[in-house]
C-alpha positions in Angstrom: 84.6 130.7 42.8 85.0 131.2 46.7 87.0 128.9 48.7 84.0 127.2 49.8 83.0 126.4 45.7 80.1 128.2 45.8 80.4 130.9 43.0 81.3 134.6 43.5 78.9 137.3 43.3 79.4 140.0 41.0 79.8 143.6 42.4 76.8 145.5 42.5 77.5 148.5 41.1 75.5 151.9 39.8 75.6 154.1 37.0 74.0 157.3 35.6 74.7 158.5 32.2 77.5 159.8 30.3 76.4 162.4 28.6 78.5 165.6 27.2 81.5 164.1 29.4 80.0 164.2 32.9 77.8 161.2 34.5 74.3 162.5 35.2 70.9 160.9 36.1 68.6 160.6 34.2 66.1 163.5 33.2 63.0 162.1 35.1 65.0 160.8 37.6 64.2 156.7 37.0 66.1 154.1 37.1 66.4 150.4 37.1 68.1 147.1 38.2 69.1 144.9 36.7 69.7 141.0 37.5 72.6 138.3 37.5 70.7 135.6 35.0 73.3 133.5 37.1 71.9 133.7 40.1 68.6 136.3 40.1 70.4 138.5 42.4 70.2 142.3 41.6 74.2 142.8 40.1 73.8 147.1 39.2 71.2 149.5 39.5 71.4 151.9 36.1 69.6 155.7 35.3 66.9 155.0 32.8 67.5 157.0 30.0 64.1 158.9 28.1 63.6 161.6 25.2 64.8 164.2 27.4 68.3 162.7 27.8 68.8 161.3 23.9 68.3 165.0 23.3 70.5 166.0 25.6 73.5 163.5 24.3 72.5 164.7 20.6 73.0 168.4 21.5 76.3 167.2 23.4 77.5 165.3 20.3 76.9 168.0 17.7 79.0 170.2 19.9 81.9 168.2 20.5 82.0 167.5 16.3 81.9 171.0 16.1 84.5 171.6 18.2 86.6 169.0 17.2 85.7 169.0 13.2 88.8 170.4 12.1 91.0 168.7 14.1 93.6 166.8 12.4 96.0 163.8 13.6 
């Protein structure tokens, strides 16, 4: 809460996808807000992930098995 009682506002923050290790929009470029259910105010605005970037991750995933597959700890 502030010092006036009303309560805080989140942050609004942004985010692209993680994908392979580095944060990159989306494929086709869209994206989306999103809303506080608090208060209706828009709280982040995030890359809207499609086919294009699930293959992407899937392709970045098989990698980084195969590259770390033998590793042992």
């Amino acid at each position: 809460m502030n010092d006036d009682g009303a309560a805080a506002q989140p942050a609004f923050t942004q985010h692209d996808l993680l994908i392979g290790g580095r944060w990159q929009g989306a494929a086709g470029g869209q994206r989306y807000r999103v809303a506080s259910p608090a208060t209706g105010a828009d709280i982040a605005d995030l890359a809207a992930a499609e086919r294009a970037d699930v293959d992407r991750a899937v392709v970045a995933g098989q990698a980084a098995f195969e590259k770390h597959a033998s590793v042992t700890y």
